[in-house]
ChimeraX commands (.cxc) that place a marker at each C-alpha (Angstrom):
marker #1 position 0.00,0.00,0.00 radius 0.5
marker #1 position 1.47,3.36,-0.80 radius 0.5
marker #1 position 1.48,6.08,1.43 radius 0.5
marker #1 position 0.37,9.42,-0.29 radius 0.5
marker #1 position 0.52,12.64,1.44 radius 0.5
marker #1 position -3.56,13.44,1.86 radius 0.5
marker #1 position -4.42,16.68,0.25 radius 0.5
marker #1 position -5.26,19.65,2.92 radius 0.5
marker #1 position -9.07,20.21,2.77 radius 0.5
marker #1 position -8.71,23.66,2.10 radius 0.5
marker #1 position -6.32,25.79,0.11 radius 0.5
marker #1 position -2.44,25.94,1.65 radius 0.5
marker #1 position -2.91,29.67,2.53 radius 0.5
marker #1 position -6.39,29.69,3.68 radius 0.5
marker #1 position -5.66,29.65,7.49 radius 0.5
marker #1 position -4.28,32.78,7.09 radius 0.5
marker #1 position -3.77,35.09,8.90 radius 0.5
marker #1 position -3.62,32.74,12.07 radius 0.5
marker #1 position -1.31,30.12,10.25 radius 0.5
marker #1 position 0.80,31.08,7.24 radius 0.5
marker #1 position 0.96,28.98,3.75 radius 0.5
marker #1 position 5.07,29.10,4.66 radius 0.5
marker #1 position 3.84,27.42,7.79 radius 0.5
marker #1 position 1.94,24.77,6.05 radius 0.5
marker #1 position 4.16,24.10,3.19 radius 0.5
marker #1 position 6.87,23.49,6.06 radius 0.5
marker #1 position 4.46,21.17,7.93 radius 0.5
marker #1 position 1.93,19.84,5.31 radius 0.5
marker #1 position 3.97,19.86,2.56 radius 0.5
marker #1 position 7.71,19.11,3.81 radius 0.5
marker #1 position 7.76,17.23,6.89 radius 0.5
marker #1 position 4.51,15.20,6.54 radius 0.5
marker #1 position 5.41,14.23,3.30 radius 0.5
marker #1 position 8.56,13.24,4.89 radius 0.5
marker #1 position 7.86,10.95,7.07 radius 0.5
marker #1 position 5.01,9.12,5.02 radius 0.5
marker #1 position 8.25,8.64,2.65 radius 0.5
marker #1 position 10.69,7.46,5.19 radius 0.5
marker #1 position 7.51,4.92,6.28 radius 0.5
marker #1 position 6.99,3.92,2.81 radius 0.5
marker #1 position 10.73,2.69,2.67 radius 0.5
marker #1 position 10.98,1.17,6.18 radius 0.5
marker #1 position 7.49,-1.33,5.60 radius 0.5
marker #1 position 8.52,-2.15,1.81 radius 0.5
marker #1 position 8.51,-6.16,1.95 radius 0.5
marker #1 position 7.20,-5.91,5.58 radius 0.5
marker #1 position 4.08,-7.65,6.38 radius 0.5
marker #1 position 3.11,-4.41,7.43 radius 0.5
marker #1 position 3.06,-2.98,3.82 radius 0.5
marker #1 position -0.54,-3.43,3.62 radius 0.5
marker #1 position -1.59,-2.36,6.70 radius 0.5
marker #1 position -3.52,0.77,7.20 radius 0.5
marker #1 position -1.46,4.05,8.60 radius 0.5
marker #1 position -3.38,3.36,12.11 radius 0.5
marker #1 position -2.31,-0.25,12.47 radius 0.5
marker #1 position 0.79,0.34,11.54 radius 0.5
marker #1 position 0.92,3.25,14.71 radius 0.5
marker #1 position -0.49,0.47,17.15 radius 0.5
marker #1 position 1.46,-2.89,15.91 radius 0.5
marker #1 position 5.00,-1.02,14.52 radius 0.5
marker #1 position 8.01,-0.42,16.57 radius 0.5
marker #1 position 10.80,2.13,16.18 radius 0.5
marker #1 position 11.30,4.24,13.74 radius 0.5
marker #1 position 8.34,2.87,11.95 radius 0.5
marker #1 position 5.71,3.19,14.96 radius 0.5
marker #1 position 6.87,7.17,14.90 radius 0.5
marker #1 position 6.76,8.14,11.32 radius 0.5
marker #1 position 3.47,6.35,10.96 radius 0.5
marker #1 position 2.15,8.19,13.91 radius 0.5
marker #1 position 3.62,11.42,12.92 radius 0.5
marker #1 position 1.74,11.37,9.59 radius 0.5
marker #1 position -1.57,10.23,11.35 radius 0.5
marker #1 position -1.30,12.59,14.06 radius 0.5
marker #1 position -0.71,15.51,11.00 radius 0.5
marker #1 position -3.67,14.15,8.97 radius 0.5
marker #1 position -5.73,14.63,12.17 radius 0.5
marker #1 position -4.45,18.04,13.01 radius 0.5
marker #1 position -4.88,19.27,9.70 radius 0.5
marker #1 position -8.40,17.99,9.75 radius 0.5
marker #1 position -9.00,19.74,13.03 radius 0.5
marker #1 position -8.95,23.12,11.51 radius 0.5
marker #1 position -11.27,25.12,9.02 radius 0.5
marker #1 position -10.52,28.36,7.16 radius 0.5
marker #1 position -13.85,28.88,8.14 radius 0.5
marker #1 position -13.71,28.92,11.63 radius 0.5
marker #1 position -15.25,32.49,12.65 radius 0.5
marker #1 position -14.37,33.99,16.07 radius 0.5
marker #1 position -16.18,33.48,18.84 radius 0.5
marker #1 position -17.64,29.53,17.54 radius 0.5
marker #1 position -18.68,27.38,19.76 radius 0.5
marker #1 position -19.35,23.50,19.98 radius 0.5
marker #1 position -22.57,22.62,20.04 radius 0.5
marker #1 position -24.69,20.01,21.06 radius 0.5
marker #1 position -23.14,16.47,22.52 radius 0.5
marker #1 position -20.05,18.22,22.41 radius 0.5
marker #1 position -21.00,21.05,24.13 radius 0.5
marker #1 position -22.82,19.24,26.45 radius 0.5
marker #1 position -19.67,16.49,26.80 radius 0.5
marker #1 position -17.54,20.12,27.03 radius 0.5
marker #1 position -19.30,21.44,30.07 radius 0.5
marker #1 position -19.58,18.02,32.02 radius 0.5
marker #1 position -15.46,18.45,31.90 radius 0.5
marker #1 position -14.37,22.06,32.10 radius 0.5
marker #1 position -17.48,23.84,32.70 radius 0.5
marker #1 position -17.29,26.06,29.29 radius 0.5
marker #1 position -15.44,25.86,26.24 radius 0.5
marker #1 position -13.15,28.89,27.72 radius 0.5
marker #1 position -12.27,26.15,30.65 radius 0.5
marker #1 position -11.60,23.24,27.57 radius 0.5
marker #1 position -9.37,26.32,26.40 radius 0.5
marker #1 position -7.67,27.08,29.80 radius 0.5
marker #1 position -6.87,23.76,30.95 radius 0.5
marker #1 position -5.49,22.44,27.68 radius 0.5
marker #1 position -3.24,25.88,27.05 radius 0.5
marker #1 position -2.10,25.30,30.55 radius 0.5
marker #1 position -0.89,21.27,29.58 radius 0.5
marker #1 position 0.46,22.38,26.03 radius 0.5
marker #1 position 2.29,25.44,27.97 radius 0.5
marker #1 position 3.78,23.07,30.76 radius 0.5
marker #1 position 5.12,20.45,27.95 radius 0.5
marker #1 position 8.51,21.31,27.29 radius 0.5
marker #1 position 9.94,20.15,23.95 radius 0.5
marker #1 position 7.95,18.33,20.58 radius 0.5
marker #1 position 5.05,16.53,20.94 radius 0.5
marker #1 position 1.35,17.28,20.77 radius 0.5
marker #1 position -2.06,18.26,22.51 radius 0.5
marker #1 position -4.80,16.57,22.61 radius 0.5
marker #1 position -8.54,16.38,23.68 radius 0.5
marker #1 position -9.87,12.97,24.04 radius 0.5
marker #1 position -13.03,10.82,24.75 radius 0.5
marker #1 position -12.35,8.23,27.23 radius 0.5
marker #1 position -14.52,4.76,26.25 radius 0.5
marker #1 position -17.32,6.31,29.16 radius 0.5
marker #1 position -17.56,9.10,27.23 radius 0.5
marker #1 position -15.58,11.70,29.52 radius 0.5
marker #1 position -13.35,14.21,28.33 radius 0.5
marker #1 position -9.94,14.64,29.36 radius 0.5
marker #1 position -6.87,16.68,27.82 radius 0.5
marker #1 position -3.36,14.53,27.62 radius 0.5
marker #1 position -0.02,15.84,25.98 radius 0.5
marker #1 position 2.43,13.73,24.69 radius 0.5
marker #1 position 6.05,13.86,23.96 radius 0.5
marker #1 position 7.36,12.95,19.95 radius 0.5
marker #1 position 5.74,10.90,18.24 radius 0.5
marker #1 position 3.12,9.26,20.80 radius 0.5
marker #1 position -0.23,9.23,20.22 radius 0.5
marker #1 position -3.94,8.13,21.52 radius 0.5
marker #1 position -4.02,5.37,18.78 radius 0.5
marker #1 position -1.84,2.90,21.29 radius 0.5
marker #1 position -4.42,3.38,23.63 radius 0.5
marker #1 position -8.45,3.11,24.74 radius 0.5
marker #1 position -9.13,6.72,24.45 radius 0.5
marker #1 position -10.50,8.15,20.61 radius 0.5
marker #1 position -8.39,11.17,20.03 radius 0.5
marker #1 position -11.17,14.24,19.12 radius 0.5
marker #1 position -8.65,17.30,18.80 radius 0.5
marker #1 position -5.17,17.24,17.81 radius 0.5
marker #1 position -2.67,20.42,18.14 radius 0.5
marker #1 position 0.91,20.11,17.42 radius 0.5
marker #1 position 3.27,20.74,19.75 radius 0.5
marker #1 position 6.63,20.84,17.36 radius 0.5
marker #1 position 8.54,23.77,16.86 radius 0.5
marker #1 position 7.59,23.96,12.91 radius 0.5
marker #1 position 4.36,24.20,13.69 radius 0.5
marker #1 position 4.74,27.78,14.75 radius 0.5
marker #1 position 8.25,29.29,14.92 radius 0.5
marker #1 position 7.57,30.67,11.43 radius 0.5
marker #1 position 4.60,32.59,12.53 radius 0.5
marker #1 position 5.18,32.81,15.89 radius 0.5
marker #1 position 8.61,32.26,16.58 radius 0.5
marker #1 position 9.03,30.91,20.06 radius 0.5
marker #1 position 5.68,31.91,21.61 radius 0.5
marker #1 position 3.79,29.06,21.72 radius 0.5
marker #1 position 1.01,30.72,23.37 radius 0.5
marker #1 position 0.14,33.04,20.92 radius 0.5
marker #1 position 0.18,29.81,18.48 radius 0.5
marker #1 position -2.00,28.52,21.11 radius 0.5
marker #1 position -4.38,31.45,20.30 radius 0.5
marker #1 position -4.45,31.36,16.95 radius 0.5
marker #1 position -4.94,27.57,16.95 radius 0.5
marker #1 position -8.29,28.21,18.83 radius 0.5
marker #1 position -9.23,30.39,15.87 radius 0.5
marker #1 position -9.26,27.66,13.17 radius 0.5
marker #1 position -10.60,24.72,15.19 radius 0.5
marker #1 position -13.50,22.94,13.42 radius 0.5
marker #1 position -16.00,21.86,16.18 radius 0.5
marker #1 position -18.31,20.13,13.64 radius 0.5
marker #1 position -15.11,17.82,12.84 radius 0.5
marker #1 position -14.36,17.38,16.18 radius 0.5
marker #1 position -18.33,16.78,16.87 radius 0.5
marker #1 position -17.97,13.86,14.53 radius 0.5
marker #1 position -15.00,11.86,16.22 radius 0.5
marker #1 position -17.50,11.42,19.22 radius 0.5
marker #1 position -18.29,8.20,20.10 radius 0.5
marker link #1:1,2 radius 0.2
marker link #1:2,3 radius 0.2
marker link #1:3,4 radius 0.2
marker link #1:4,5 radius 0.2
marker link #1:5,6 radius 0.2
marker link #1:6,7 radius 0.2
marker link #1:7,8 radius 0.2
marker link #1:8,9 radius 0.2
marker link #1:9,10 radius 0.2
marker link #1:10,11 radius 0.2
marker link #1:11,12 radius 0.2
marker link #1:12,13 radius 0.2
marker link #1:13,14 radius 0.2
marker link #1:14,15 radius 0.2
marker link #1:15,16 radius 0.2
marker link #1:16,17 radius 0.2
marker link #1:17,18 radius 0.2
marker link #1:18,19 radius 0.2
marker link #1:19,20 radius 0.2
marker link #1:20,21 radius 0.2
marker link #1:21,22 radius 0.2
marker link #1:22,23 radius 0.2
marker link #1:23,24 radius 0.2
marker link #1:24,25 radius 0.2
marker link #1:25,26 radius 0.2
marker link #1:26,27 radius 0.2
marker link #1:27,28 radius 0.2
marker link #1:28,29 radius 0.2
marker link #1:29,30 radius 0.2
marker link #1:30,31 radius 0.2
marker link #1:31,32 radius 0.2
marker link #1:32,33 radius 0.2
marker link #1:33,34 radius 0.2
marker link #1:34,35 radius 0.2
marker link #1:35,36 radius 0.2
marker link #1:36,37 radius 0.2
marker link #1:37,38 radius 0.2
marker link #1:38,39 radius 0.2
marker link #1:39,40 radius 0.2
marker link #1:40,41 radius 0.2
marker link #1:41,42 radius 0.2
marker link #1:42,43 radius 0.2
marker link #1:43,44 radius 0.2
marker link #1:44,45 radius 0.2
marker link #1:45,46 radius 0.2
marker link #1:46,47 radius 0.2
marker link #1:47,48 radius 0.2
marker link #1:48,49 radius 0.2
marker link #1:49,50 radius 0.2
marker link #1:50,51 radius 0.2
marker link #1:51,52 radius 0.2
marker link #1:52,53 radius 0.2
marker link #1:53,54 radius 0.2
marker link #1:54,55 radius 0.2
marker link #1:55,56 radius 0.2
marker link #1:56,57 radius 0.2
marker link #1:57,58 radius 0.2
marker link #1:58,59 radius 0.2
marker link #1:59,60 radius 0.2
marker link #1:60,61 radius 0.2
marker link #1:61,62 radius 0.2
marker link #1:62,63 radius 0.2
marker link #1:63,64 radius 0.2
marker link #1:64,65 radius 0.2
marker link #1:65,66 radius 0.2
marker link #1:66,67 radius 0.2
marker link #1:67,68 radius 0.2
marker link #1:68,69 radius 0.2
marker link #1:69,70 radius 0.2
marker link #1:70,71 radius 0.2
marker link #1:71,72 radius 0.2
marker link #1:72,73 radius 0.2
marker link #1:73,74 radius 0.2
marker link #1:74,75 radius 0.2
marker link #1:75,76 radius 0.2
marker link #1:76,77 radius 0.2
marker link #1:77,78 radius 0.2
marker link #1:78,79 radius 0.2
marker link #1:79,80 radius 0.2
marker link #1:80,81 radius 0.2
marker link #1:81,82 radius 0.2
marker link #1:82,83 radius 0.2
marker link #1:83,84 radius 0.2
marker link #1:84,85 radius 0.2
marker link #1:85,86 radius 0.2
marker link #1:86,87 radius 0.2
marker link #1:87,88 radius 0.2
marker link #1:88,89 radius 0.2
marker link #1:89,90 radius 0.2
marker link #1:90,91 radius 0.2
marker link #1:91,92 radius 0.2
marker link #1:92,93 radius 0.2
marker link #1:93,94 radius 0.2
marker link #1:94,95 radius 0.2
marker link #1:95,96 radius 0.2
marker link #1:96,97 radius 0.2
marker link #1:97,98 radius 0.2
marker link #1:98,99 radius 0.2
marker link #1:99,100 radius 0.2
marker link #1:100,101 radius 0.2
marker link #1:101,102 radius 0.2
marker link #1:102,103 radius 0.2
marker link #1:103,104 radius 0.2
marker link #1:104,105 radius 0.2
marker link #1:105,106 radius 0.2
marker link #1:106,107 radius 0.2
marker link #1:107,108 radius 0.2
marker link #1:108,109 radius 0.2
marker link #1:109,110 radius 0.2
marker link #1:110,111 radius 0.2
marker link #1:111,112 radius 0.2
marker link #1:112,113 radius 0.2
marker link #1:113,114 radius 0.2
marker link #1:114,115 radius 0.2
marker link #1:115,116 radius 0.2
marker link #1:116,117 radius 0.2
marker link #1:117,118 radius 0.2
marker link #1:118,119 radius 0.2
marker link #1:119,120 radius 0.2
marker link #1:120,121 radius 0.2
marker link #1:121,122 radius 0.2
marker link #1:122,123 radius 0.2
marker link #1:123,124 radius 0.2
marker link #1:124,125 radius 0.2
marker link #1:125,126 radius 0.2
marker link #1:126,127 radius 0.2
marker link #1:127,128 radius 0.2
marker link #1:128,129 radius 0.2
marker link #1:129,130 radius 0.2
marker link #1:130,131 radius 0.2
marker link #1:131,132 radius 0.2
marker link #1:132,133 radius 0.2
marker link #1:133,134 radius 0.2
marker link #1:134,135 radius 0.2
marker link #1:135,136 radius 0.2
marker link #1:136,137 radius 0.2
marker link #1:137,138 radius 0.2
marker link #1:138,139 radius 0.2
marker link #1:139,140 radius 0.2
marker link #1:140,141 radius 0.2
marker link #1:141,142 radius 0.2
marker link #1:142,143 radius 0.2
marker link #1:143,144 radius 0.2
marker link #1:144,145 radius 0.2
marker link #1:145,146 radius 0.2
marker link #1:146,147 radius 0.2
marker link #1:147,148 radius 0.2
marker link #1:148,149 radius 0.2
marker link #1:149,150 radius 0.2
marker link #1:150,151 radius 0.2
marker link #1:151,152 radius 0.2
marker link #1:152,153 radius 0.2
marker link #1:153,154 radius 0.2
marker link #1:154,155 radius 0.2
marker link #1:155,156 radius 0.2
marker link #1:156,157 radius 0.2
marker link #1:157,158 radius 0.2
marker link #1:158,159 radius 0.2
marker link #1:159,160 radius 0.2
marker link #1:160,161 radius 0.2
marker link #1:161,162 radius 0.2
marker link #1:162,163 radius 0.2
marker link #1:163,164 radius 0.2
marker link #1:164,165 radius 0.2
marker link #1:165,166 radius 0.2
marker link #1:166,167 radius 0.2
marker link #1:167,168 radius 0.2
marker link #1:168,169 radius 0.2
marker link #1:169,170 radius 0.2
marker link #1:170,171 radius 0.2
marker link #1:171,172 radius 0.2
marker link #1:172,173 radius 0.2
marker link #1:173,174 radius 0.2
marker link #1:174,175 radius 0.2
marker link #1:175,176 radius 0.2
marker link #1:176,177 radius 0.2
marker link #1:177,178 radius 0.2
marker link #1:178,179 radius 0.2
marker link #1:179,180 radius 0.2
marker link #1:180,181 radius 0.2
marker link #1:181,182 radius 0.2
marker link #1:182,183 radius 0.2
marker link #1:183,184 radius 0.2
marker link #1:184,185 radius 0.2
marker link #1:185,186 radius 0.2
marker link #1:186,187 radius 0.2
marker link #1:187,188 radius 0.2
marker link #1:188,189 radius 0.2
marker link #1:189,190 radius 0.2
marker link #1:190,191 radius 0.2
marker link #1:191,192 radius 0.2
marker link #1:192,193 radius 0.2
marker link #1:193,194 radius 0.2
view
């Protein structure tokens, strides 16, 4: 099975002004690609050559375990945003509802999980997940880990690595952090619910 770098769903400067098309092409179009390459090469004649990106993240070791979660973990995060995000949007519905049960408001989802991403020191990403009762709960995780190795569906994805905002934001990762919150796409993270 070959692994092709998915298209964006939107155009590669349409997150603009919150994330650049240089920031994009760097992460989208550079490093993505990158490591679906480097996994393309390491699973050639492997019996995992045929699996699907997500098996390979919970069955693969080493190098090939992190590039395949690297490029799912991108996929995810692209598909977490919208150019069409407008400020001030709100979940709604079982996510809303699933939102307040947790942190009270979606300005509590957005304080407690600026406050784990903030704490992290070094690569990795942020997450909001459903646990299998339905709770949500905010994890971070260093490199290349991810949700998929575990029980908990991964709703939200926000990277964590440097080239996700030094461009546009050079070391402030908490102005990223407020420009992320400008793109997310609550009907996409609606749909991940279990």
């Amino acid at each position: 099975m070959p692994f092709e770098l998915p298209d964006l769903p939107y155009d590669r400067t349409a997150l603009e002004p919150h994330l650049s098309g240089d920031t994009v092409d760097l992460h989208h179009g550079h490093l993505q690609r990158g490591h679906l390459e480097r996994l393309a090469a390491l699973v050639e004649g492997t019996a995992f050559a045929d699996m699907p990106l997500e098996e390979i993240v919970r069955k693969g070791q080493g190098a090939m375990a992190e590039c395949a979660a690297q490029a799912w973990a991108t996929a995810l995060y692209w598909n977490s945003l919208t150019p069409a995000a407008t400020e001030g949007s709100e979940p709604e519905g079982k996510l809303a509802d699933a939102i307040g049960k947790a942190f009270g408001d979606v300005e509590g989802l957005r304080r407690h999980f600026n406050q784990a991403a903030l704490r992290s020191f070094g690569p990795g990403w942020a997450w909001l997940l459903q646990r299998s009762d339905g709770r949500l709960v905010i994890a971070v995780t260093p490199h290349s880990v991810t949700p998929l190795t575990g029980p908990d569906r991964a709703l939200l994805a926000c990277s964590l690595w440097e080239h996700a905002y030094m461009l546009d934001y050079r070391d402030d990762r908490e102005k990223y952090l407020d420009a992320f919150w400008q793109l997310v796409d609550w009907d996409a993270v609606t749909r991940r619910m279990g």
